[in-house]
CHARMM internal coordinates of N, CA and C (Angstrom, degrees):
IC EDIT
DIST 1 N 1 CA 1.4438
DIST 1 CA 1 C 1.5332
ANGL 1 N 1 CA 1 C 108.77
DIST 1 C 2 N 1.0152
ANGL 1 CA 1 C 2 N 122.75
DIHE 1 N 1 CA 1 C 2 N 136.75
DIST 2 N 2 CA 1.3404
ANGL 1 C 2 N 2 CA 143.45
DIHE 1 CA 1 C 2 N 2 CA -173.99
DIST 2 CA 2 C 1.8576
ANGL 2 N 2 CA 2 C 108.61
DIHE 1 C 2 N 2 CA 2 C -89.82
DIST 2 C 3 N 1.6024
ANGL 2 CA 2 C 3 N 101.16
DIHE 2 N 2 CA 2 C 3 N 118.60
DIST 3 N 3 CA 1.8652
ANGL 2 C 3 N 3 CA 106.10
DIHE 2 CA 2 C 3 N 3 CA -175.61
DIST 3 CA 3 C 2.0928
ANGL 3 N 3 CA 3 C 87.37
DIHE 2 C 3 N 3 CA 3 C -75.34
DIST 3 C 4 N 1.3471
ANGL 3 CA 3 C 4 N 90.14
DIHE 3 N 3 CA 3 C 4 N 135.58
DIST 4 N 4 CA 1.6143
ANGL 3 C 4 N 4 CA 91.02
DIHE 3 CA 3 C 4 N 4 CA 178.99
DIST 4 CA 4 C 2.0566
ANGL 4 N 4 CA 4 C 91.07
DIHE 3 C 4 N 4 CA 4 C -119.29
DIST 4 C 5 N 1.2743
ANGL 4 CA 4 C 5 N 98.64
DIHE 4 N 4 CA 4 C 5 N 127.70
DIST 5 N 5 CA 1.5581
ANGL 4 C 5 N 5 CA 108.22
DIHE 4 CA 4 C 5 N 5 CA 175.26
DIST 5 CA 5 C 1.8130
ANGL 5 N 5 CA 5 C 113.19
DIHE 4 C 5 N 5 CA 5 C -89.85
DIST 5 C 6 N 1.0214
ANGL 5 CA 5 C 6 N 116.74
DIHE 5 N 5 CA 5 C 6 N 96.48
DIST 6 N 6 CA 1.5530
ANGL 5 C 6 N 6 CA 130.68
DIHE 5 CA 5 C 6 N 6 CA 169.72
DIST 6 CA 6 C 1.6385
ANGL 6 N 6 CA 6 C 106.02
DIHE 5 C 6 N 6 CA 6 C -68.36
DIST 6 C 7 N 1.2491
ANGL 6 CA 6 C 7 N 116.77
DIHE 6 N 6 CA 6 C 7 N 103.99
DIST 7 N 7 CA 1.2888
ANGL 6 C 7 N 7 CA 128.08
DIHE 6 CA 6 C 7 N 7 CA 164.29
DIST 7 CA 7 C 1.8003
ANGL 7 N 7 CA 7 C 116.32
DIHE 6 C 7 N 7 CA 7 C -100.00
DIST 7 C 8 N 1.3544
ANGL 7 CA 7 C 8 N 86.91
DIHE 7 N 7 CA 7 C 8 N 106.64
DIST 8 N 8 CA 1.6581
ANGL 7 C 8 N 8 CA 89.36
DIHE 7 CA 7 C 8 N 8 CA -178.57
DIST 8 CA 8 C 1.6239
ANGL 8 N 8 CA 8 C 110.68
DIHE 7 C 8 N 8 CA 8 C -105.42
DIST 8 C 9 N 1.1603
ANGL 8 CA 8 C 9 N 120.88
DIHE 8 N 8 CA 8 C 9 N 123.70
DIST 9 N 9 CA 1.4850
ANGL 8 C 9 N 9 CA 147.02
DIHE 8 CA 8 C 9 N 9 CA -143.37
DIST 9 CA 9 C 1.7448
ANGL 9 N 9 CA 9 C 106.77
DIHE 8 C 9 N 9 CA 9 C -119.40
DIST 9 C 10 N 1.1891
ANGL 9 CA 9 C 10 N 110.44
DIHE 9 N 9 CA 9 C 10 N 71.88
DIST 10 N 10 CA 1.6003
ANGL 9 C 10 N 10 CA 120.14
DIHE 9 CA 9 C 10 N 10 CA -166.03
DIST 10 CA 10 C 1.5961
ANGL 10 N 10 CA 10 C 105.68
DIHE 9 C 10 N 10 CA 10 C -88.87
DIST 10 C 11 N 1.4422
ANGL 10 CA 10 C 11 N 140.93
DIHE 10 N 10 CA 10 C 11 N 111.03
DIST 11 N 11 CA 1.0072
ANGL 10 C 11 N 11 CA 157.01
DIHE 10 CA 10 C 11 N 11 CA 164.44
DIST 11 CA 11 C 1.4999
ANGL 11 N 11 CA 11 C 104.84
DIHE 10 C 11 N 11 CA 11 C -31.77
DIST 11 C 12 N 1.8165
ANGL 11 CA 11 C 12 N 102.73
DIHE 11 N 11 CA 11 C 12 N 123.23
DIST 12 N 12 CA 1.6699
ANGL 11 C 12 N 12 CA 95.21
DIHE 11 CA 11 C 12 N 12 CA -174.48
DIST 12 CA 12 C 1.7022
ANGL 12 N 12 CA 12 C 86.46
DIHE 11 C 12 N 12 CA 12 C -107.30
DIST 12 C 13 N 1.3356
ANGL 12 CA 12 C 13 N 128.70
DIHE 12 N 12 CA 12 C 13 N 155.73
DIST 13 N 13 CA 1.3363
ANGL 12 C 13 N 13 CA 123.46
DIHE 12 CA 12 C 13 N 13 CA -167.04
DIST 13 CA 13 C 1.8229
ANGL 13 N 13 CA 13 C 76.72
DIHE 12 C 13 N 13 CA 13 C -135.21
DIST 13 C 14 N 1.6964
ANGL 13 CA 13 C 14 N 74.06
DIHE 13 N 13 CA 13 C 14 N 136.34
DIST 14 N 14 CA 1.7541
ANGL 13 C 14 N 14 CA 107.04
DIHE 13 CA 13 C 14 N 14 CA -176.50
DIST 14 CA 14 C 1.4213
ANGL 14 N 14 CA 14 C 114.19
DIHE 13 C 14 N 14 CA 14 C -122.25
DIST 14 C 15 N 0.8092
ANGL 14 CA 14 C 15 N 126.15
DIHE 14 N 14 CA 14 C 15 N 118.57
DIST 15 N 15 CA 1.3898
ANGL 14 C 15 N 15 CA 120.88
DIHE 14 CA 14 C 15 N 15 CA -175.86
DIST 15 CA 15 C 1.4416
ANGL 15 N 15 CA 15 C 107.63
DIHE 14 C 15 N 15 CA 15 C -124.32
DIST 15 C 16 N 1.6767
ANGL 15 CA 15 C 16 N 122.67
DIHE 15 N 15 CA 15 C 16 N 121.34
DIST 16 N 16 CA 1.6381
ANGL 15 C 16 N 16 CA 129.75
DIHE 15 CA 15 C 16 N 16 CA -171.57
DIST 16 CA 16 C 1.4050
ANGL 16 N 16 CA 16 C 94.04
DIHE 15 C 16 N 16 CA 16 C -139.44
DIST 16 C 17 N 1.6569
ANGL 16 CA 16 C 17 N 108.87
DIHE 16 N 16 CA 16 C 17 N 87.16
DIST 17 N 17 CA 1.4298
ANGL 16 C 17 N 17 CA 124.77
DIHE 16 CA 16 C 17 N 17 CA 147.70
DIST 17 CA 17 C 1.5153
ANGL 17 N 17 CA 17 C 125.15
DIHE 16 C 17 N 17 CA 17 C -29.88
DIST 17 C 18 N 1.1607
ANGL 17 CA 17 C 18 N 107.10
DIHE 17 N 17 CA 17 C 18 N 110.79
DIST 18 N 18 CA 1.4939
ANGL 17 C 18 N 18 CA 95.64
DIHE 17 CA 17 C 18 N 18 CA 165.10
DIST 18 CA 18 C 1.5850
ANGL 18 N 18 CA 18 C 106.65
DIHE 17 C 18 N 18 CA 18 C -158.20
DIST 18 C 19 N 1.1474
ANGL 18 CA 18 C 19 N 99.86
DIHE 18 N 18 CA 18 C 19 N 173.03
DIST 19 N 19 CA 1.6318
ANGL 18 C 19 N 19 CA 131.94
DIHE 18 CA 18 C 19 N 19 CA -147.02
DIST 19 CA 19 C 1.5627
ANGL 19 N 19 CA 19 C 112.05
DIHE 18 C 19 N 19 CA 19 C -108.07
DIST 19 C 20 N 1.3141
ANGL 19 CA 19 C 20 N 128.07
DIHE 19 N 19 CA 19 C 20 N 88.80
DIST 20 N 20 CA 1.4241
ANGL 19 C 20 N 20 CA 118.12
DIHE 19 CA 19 C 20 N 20 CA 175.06
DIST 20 CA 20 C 1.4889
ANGL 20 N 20 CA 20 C 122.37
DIHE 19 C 20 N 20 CA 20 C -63.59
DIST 20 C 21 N 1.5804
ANGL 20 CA 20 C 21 N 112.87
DIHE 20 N 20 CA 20 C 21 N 143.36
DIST 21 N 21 CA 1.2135
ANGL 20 C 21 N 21 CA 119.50
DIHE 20 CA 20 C 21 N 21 CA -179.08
DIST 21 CA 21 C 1.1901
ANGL 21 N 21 CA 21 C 127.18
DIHE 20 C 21 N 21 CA 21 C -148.40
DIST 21 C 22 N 0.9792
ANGL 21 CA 21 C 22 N 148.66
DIHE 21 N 21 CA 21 C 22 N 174.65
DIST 22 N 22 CA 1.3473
ANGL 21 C 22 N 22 CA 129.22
DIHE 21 CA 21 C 22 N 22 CA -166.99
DIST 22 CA 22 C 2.0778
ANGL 22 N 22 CA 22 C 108.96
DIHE 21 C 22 N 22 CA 22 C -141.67
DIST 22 C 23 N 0.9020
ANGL 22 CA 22 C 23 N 93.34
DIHE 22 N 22 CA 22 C 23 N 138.83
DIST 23 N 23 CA 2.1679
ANGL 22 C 23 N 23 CA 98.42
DIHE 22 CA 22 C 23 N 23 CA -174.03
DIST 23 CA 23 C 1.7158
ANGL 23 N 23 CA 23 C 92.56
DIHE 22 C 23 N 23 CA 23 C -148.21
DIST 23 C 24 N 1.2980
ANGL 23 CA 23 C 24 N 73.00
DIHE 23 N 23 CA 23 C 24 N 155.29
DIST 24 N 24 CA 1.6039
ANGL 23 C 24 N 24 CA 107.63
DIHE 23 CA 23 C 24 N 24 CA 176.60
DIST 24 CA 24 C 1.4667
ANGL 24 N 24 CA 24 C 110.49
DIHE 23 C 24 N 24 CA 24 C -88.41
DIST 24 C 25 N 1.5531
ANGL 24 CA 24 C 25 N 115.19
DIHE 24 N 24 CA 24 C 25 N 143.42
DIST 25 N 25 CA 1.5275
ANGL 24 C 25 N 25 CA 120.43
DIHE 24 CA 24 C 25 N 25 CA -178.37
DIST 25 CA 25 C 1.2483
ANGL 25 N 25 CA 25 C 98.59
DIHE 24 C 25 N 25 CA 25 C -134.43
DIST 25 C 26 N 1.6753
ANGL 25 CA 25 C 26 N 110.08
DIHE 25 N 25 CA 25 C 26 N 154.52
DIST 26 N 26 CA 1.4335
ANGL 25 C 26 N 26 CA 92.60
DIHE 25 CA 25 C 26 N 26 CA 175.40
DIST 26 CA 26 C 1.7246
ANGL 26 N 26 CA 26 C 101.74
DIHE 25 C 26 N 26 CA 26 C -104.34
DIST 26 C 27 N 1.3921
ANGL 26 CA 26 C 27 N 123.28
DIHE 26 N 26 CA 26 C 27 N 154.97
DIST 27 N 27 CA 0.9862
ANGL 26 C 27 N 27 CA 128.04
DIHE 26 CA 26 C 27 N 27 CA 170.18
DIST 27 CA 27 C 1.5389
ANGL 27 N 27 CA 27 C 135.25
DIHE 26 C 27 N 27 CA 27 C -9.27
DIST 27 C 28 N 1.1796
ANGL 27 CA 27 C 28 N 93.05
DIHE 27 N 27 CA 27 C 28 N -66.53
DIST 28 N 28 CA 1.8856
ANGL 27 C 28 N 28 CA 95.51
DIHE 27 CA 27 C 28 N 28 CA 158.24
DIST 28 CA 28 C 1.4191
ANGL 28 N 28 CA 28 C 136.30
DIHE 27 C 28 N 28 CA 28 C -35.21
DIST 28 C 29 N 1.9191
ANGL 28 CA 28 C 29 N 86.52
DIHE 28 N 28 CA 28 C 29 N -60.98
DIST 29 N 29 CA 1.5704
ANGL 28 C 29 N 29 CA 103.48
DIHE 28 CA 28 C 29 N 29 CA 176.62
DIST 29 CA 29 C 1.8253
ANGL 29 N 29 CA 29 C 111.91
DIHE 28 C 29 N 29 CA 29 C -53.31
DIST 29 C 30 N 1.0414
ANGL 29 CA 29 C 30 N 106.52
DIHE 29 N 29 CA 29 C 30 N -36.59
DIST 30 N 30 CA 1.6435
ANGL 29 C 30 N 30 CA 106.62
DIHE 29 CA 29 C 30 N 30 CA -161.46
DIST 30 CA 30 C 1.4008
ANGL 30 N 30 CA 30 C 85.65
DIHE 29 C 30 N 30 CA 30 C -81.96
DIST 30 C 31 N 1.1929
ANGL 30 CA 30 C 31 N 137.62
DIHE 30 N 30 CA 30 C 31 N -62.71
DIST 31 N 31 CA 1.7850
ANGL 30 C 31 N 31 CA 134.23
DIHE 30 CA 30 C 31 N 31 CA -178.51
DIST 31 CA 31 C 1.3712
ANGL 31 N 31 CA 31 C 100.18
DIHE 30 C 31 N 31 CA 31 C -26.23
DIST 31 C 32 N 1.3705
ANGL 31 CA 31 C 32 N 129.55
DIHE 31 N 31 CA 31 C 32 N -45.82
DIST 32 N 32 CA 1.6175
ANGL 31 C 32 N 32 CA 127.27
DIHE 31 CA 31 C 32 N 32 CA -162.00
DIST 32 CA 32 C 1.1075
ANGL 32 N 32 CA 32 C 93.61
DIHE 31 C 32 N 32 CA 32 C -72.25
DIST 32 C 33 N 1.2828
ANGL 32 CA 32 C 33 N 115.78
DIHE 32 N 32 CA 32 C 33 N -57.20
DIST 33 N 33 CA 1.6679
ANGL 32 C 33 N 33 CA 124.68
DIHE 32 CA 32 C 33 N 33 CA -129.19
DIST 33 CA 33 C 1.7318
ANGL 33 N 33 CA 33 C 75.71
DIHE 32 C 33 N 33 CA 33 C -82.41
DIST 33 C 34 N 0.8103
ANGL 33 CA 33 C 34 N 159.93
DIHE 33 N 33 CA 33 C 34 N -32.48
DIST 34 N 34 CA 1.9055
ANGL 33 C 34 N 34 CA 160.16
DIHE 33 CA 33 C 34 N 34 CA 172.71
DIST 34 CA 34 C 1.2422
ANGL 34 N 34 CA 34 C 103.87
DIHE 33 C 34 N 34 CA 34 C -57.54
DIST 34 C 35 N 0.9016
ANGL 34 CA 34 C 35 N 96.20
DIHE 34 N 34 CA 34 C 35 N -46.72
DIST 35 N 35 CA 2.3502
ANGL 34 C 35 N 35 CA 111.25
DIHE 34 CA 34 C 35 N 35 CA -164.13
DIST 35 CA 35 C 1.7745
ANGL 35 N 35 CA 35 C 82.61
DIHE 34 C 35 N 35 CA 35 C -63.81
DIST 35 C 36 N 1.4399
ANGL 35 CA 35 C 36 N 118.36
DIHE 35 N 35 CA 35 C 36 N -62.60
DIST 36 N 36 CA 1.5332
ANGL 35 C 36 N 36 CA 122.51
DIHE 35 CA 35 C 36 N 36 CA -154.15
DIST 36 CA 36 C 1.7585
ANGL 36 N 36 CA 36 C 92.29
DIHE 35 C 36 N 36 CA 36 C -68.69
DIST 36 C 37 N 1.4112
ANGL 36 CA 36 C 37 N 112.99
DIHE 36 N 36 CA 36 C 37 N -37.15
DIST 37 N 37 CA 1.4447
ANGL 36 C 37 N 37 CA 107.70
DIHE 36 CA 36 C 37 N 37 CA -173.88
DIST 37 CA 37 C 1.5306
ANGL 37 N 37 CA 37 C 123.15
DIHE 36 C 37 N 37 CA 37 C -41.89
DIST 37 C 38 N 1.9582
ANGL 37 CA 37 C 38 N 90.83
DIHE 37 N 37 CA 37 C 38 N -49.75
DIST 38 N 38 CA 1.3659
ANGL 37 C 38 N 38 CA 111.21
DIHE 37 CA 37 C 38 N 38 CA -167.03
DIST 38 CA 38 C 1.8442
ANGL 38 N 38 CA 38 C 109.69
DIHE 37 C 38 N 38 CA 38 C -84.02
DIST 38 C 39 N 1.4446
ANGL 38 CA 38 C 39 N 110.71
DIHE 38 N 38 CA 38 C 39 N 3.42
DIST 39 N 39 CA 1.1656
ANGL 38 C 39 N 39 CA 110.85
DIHE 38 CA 38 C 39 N 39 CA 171.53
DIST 39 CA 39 C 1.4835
ANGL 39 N 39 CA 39 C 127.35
DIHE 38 C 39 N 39 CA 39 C -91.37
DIST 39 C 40 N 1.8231
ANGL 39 CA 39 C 40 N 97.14
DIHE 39 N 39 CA 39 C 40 N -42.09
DIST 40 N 40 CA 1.5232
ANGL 39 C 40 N 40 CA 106.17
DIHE 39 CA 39 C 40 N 40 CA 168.49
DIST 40 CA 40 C 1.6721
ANGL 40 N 40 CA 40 C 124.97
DIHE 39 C 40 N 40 CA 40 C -95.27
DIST 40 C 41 N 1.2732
ANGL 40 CA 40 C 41 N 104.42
DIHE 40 N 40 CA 40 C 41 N -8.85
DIST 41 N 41 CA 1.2017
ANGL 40 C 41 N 41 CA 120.07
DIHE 40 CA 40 C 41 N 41 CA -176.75
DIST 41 CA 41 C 1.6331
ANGL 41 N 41 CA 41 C 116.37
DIHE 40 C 41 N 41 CA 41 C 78.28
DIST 41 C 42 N 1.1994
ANGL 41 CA 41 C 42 N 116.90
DIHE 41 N 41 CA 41 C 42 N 6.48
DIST 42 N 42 CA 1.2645
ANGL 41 C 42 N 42 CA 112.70
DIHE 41 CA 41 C 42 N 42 CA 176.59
DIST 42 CA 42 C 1.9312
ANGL 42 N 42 CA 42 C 123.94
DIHE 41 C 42 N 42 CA 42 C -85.80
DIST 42 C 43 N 0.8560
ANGL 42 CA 42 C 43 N 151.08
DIHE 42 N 42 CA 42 C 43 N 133.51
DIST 43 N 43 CA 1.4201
ANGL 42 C 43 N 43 CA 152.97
DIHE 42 CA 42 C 43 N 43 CA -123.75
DIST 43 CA 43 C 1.8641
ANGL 43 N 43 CA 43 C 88.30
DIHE 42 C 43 N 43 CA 43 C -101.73
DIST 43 C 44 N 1.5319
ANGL 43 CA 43 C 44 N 109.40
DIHE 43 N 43 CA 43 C 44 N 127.07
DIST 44 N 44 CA 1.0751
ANGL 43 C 44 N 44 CA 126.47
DIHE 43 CA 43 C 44 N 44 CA -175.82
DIST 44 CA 44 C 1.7431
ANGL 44 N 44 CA 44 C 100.47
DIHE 43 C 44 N 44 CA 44 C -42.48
DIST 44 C 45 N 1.1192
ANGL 44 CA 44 C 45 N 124.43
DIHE 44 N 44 CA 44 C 45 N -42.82
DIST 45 N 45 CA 1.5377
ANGL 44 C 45 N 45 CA 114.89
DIHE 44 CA 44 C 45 N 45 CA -160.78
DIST 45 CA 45 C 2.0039
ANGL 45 N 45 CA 45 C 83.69
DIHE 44 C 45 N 45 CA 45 C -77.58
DIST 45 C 46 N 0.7882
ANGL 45 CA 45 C 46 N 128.54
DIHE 45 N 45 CA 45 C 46 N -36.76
DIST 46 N 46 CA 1.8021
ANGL 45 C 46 N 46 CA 113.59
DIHE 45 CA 45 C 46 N 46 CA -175.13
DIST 46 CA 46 C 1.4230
ANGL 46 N 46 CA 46 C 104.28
DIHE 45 C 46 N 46 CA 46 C -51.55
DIST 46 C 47 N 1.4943
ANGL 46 CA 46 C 47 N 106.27
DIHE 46 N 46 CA 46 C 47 N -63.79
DIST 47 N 47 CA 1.4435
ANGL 46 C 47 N 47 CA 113.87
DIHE 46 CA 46 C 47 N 47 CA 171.86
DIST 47 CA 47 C 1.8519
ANGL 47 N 47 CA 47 C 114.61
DIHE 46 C 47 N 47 CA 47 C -27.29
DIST 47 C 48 N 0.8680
ANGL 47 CA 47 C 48 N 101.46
DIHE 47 N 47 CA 47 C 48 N -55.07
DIST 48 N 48 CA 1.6864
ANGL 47 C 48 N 48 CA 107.64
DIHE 47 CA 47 C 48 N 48 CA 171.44
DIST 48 CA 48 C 1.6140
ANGL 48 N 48 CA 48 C 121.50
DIHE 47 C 48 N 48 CA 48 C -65.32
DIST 48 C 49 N 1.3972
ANGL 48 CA 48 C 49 N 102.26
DIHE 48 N 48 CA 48 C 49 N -57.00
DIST 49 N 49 CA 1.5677
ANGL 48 C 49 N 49 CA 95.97
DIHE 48 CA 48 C 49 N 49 CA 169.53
DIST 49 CA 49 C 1.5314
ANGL 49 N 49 CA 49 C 103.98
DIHE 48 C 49 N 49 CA 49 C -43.12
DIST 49 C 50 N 1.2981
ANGL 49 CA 49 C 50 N 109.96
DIHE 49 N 49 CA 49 C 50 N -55.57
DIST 50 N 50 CA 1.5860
ANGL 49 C 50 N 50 CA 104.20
DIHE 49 CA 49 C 50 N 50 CA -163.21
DIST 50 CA 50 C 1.8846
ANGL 50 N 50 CA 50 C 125.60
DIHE 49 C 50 N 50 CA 50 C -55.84
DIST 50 C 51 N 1.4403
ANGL 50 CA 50 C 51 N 86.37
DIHE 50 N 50 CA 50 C 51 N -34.22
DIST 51 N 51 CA 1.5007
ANGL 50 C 51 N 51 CA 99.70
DIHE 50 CA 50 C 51 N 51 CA 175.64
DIST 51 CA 51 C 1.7276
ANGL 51 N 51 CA 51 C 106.80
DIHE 50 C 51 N 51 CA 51 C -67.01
DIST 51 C 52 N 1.4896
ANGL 51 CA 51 C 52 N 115.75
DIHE 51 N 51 CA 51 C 52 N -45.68
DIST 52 N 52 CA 1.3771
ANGL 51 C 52 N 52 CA 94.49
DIHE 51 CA 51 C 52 N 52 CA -175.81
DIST 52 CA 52 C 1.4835
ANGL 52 N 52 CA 52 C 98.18
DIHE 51 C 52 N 52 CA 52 C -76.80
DIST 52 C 53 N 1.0445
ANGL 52 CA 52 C 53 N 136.17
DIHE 52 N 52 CA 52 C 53 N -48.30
DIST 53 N 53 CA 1.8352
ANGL 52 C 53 N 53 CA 119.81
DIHE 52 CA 52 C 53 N 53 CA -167.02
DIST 53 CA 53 C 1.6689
ANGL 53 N 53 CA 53 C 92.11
DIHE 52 C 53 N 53 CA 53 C -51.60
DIST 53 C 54 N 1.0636
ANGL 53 CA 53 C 54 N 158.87
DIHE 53 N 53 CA 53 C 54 N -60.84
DIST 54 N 54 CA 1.4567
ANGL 53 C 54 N 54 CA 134.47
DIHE 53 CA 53 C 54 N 54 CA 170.87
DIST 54 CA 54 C 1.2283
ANGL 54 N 54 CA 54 C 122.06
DIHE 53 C 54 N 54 CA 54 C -46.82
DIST 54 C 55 N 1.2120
ANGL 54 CA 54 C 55 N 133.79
DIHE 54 N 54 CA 54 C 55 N -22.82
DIST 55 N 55 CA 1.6054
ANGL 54 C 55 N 55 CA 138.91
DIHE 54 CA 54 C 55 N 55 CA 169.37
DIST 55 CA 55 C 1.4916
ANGL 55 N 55 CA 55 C 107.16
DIHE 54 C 55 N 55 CA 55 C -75.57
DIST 55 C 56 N 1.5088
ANGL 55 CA 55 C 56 N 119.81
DIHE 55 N 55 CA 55 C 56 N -8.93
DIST 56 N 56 CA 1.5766
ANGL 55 C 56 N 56 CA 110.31
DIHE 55 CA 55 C 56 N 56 CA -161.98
DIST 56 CA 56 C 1.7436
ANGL 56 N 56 CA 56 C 84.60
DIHE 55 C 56 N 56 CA 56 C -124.47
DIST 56 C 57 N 1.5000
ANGL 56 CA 56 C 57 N 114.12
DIHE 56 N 56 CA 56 C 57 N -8.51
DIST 57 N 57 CA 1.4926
ANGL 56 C 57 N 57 CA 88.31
DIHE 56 CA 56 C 57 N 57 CA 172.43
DIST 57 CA 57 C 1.3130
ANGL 57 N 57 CA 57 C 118.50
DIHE 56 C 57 N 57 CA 57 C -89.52
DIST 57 C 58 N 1.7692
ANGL 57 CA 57 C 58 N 103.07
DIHE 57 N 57 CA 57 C 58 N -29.21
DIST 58 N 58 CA 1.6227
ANGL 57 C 58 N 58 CA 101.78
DIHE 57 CA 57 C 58 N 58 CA 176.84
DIST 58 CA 58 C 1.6230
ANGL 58 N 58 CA 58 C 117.86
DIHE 57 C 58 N 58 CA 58 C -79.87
DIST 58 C 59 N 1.2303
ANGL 58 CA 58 C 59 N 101.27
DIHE 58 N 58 CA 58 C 59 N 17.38
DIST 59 N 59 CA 1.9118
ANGL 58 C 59 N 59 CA 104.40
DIHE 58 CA 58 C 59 N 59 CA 165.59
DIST 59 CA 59 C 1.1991
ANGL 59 N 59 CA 59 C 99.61
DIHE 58 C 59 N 59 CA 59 C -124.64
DIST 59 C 60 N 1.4160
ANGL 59 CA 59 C 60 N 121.02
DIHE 59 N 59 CA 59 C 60 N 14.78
DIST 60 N 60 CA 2.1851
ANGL 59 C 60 N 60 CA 98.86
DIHE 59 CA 59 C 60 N 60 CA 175.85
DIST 60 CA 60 C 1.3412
ANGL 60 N 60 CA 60 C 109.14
DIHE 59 C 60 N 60 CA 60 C -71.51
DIST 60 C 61 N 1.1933
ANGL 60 CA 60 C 61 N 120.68
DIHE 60 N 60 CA 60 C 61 N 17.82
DIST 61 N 61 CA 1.5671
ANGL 60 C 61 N 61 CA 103.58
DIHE 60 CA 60 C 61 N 61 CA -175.50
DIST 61 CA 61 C 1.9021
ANGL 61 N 61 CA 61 C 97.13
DIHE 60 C 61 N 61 CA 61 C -100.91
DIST 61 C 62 N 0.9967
ANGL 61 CA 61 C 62 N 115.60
DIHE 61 N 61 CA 61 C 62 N -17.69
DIST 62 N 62 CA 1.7627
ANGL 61 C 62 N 62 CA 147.30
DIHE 61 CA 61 C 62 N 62 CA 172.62
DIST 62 CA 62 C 2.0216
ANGL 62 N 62 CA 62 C 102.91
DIHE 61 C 62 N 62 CA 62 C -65.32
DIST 62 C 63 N 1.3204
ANGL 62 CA 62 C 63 N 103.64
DIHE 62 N 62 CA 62 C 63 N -35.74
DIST 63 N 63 CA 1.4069
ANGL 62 C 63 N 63 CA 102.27
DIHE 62 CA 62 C 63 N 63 CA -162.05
DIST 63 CA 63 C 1.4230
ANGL 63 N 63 CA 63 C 105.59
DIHE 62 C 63 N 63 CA 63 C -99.50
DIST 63 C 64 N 1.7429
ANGL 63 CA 63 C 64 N 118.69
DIHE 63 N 63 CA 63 C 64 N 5.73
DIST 64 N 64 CA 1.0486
ANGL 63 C 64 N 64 CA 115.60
DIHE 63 CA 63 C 64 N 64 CA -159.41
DIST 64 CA 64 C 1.3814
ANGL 64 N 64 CA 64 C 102.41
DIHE 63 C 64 N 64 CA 64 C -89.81
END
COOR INIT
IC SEED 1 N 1 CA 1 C
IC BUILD
């Protein structure tokens, strides 16, 4: 008899609220932030989230 492995695969639901907004870049900046897009593949606005959550960790001592 053959051990048969049942993998049951239950949907974890994530939910990350967020808030559209809109800023100004200057030309340059957006050329990079595309160039880096099209390198890692990650979508120019992640690239940004990511940059400010590093801008907001090295000031949490500011937010306290």
């Amino acid at each position: 008899m053959q051990d048969i492995l049942l993998a049951i695969c239950m949907p974890i639901e994530y939910k990350m609220y967020m808030q559209r907004t809109a800023l100004f870049l200057k030309e340059a900046q957006l050329k990079k932030l595309k160039a880096l897009s099209d390198k890692t593949g990650a979508p120019v606005a992640e690239l940004i989230r990511r940059a400010i959550d590093r801008y907001l960790q090295e000031r949490a001592r500011e937010l306290k």
